[in-house]
C-alpha positions as CSV (number, residue, x, y, z in Angstrom):
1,X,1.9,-6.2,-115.2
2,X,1.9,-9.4,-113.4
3,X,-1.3,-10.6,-111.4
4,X,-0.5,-10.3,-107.5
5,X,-2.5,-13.0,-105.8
6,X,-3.4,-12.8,-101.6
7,X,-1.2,-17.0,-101.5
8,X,1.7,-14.5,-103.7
9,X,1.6,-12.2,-100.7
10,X,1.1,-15.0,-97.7
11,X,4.4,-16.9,-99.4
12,X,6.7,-13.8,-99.2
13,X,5.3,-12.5,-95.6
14,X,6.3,-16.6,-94.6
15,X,9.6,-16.1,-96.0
16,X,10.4,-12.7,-94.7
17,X,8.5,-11.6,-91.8
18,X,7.2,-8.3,-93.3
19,X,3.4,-7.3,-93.1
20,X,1.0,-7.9,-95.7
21,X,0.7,-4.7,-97.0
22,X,4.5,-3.9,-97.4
23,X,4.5,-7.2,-99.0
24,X,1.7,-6.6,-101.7
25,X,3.7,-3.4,-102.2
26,X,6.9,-5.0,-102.7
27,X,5.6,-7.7,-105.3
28,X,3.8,-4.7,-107.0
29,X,6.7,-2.9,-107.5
30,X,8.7,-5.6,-108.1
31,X,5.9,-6.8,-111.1
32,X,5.7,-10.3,-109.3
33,X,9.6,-10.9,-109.1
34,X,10.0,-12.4,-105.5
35,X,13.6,-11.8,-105.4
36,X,13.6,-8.4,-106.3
37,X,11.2,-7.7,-103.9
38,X,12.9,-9.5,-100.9
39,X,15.2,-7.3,-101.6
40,X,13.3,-4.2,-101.9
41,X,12.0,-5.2,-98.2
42,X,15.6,-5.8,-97.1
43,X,16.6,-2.0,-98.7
44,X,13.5,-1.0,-96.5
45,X,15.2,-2.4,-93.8
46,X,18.6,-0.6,-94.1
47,X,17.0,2.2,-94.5
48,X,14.9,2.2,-91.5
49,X,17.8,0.9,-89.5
50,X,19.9,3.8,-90.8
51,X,17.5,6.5,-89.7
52,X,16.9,4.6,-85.7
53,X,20.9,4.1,-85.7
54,X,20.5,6.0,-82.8
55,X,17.8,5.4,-81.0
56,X,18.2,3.4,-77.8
57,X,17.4,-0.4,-77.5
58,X,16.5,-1.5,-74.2
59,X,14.2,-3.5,-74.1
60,X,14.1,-7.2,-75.7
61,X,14.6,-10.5,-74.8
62,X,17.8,-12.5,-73.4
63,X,18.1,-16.3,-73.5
64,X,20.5,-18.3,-72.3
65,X,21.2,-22.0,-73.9
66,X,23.3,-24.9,-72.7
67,X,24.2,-27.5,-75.3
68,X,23.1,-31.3,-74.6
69,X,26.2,-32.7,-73.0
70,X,26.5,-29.5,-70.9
71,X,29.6,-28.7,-71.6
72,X,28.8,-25.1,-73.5
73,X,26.6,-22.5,-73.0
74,X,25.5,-19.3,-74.6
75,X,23.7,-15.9,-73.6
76,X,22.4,-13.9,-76.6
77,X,20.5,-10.4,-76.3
78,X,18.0,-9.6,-79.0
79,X,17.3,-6.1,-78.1
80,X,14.6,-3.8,-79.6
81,X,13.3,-0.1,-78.5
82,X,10.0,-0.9,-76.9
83,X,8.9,-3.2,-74.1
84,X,5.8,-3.7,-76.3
85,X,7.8,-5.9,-79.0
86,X,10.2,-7.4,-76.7
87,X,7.3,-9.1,-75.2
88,X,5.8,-10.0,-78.5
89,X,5.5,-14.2,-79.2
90,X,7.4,-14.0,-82.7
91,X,10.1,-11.8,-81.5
92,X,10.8,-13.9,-78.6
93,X,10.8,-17.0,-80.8
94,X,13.3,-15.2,-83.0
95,X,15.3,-14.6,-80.3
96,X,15.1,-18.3,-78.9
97,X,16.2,-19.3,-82.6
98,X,18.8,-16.9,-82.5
99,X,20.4,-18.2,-79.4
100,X,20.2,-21.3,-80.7
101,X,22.2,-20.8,-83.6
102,X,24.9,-18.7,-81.5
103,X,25.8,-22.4,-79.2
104,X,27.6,-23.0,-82.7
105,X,29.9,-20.0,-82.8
106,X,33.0,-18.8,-80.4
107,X,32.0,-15.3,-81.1
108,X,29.5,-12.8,-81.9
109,X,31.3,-11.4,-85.1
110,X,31.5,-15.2,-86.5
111,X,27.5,-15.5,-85.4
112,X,26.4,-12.6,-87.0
113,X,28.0,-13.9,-90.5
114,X,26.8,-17.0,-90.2
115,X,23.6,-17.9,-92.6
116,X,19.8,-17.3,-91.2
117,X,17.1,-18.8,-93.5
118,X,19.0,-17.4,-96.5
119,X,20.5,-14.6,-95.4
120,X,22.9,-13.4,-92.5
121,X,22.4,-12.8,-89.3
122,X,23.4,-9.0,-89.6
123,X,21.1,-8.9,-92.3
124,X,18.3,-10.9,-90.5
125,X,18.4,-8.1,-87.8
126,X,18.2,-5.3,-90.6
127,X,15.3,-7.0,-92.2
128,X,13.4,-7.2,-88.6
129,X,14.2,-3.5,-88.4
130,X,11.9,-2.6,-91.1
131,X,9.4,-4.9,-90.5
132,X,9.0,-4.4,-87.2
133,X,10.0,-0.1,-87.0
134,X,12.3,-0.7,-84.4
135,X,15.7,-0.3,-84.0
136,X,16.9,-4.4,-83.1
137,X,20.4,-5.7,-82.1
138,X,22.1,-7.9,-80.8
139,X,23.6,-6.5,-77.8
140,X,25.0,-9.0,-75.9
141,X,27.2,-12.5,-76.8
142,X,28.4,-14.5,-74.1
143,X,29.9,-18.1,-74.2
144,X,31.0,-19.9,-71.6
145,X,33.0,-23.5,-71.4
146,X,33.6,-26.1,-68.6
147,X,33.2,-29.2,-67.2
148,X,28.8,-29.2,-66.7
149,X,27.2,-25.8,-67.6
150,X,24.2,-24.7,-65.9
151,X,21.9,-22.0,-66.9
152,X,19.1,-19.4,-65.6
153,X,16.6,-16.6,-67.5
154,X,15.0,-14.4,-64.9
155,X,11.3,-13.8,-65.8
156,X,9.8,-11.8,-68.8
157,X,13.7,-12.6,-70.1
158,X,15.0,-9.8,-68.9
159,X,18.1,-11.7,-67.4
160,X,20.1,-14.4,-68.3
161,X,23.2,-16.4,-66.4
162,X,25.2,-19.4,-66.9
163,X,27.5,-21.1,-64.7
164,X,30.2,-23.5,-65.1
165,X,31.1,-26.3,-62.5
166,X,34.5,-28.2,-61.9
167,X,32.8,-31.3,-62.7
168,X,29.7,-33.2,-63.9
169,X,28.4,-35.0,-61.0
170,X,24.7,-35.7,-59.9
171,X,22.9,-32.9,-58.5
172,X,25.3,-30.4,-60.7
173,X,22.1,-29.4,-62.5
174,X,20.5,-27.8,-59.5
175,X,23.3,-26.4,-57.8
176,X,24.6,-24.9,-61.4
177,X,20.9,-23.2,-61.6
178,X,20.7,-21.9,-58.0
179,X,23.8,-20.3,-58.6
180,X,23.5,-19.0,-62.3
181,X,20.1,-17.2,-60.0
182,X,22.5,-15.8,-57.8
183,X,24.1,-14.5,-60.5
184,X,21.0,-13.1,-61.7
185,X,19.9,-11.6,-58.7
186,X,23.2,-9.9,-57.4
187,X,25.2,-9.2,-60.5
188,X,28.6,-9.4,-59.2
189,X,31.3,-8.2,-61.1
190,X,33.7,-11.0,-60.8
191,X,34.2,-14.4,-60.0
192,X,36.4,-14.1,-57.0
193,X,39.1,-11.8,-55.8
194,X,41.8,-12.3,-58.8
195,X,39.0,-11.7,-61.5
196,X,38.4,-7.8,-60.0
197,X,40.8,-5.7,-62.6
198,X,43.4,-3.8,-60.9
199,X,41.8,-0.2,-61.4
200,X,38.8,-0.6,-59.6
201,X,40.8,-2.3,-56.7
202,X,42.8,0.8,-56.8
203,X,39.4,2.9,-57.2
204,X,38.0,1.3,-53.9
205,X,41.1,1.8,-51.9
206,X,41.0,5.7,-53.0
207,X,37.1,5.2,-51.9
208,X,38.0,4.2,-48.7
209,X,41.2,6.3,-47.7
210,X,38.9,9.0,-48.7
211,X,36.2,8.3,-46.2
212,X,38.3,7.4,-43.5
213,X,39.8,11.1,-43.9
214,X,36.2,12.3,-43.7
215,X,35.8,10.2,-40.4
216,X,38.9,11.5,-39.0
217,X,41.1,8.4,-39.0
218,X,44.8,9.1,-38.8
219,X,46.7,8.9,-41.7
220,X,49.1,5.9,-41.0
221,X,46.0,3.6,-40.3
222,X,44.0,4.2,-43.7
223,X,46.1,1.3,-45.2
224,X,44.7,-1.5,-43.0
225,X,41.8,0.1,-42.7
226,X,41.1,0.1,-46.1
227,X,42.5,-3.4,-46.9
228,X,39.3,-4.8,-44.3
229,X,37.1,-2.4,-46.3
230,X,38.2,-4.1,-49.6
231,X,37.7,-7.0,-47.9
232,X,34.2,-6.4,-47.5
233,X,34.1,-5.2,-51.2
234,X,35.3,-8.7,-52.5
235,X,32.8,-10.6,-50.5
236,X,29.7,-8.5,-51.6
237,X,30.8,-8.2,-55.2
238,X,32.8,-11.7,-56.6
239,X,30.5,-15.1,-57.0
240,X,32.0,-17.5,-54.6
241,X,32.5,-14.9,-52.2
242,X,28.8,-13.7,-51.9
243,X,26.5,-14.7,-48.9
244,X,24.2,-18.0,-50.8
245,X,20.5,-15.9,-51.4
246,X,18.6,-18.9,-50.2
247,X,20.8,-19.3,-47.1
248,X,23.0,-16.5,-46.0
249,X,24.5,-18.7,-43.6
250,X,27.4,-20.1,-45.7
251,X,28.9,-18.4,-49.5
252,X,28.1,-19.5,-52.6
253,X,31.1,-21.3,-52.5
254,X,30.5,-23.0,-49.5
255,X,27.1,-24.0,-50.9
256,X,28.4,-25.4,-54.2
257,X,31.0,-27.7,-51.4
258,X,27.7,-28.9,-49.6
259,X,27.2,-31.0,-52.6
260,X,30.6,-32.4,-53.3
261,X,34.2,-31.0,-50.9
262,X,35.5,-30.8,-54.3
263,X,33.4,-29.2,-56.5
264,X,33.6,-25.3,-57.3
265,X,32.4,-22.7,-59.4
266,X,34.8,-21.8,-62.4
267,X,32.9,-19.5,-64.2
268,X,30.1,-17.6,-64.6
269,X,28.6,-14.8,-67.6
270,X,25.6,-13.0,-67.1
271,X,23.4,-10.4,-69.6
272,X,21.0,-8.2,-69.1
273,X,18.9,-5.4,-70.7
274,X,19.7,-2.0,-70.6
């Protein structure tokens, strides 16, 4: 039987994450053979993540990165089951080093192939799953394009936004990051009127009619009615539309104009836990 030595254990808890003791256990079993007992860790891994398949992942950490010439931008959710480890320094860092590995890839199925220190992604997040006895994901993969990206994460990383700009011009970066906060704050659901899908339109005109039935309104006025109420709906819900948080005065979209007549917001994404 091979001699397991305390550096033998330190080298394969650096290279995979695990704890010491699953480690020593892993070389022991594995008489010293450092790949078969990576892999014996990873099989620990699938197994644990098979038996918390479903248990809920809620908390975690979301990051947002733009790349240097601010033309791309990427939210990724590492998600885990307790607030405990979601706050934890190494799981944030792997989460940080996640995201920045996602500004590569147009999509999370492409991301999660890609290779992580040896191994994928996928299988990174299965290996974390047994070292750390949590169910972790990724839950969330947004990417967003345009002409200068800004970008926001809420406190504690709970929150993440991006926003793109019509153009790169001085003073984007602030305006790009009040607004990505914005998004943050008040979570709309579109970007302005022609992003809202056609069935909840037609939800909140039911909504409405509804209502104005309980109130008594006559029949033949519950279309215009409801078109000002939908009116209303668009303004509190889409981006541009919203009243600006740090001046209620003008919309966002007036506020992105204070900077530049031409300038205006063409896209946004935004992720959060739960």
């Amino acid at each position: 039987m091979a001699t397991i030595t305390a550096a033998d254990v330190n080298k394969l808890r650096t290279i995979t994450g695990a704890g010491m003791m699953d480690c020593k256990k892993a070389l022991v079993e594995s008489d010293g053979d450092f790949d078969l007992a990576i892999e014996n860790l990873r099989k620990k891994g699938q197994k644990v993540a098979s038996n918390r398949a479903d248990r809920l992942s809620t908390e975690g950490a979301v990051i947002a990165v733009v790349n240097a010439d601010k033309t791309a931008g990427v939210i990724v959710s590492l998600n885990c089951e307790t607030d405990f480890v979601g706050k934890n320094e190494s799981f944030i860092k792997l989460a940080q080093d996640l995201a920045d590995l996602a500004l590569n890839f147009e999509s999370k199925e492409a991301f999660l192939a890609t290779d992580f220190g040896g191994i994928t992604v996928a299988e990174k997040l299965i290996e974390q799953t047994g070292v750390i006895g949590e169910k972790i994901e990724i839950r969330s993969f947004e990417r967003l394009e345009g002409a200068f990206i800004g970008s926001y994460i809420h406190a504690g990383n709970k929150i993440a936004t991006l926003t793109a700009l019509s153009a790169n011009i001085a003073g984007a970066d602030e305006v790009a990051r009040n607004v990505s906060m914005q998004a943050a704050a008040m979570a709309p659901i579109a970007l302005n009127e022609e992003g809202v899908d056609a069935d909840t339109i037609a939800k909140e005109i039911e909504i409405a009619k509804d209502l104005l039935r309980q109130e008594g309104k006559p029949e033949a006025m519950l279309d215009n009615i409801a078109k000002g109420k939908l009116a209303r709906f668009f303004k509190d819900n889409t981006l541009v539309n919203q009243d600006y948080i740090k001046d209620n005065k003008m919309s966002v979209a007036a506020y992105v104009k204070s900077l530049d007549k031409d300038l205006i917001v063409t896209g946004f994404k935004r992720a959060a836990l739960g």
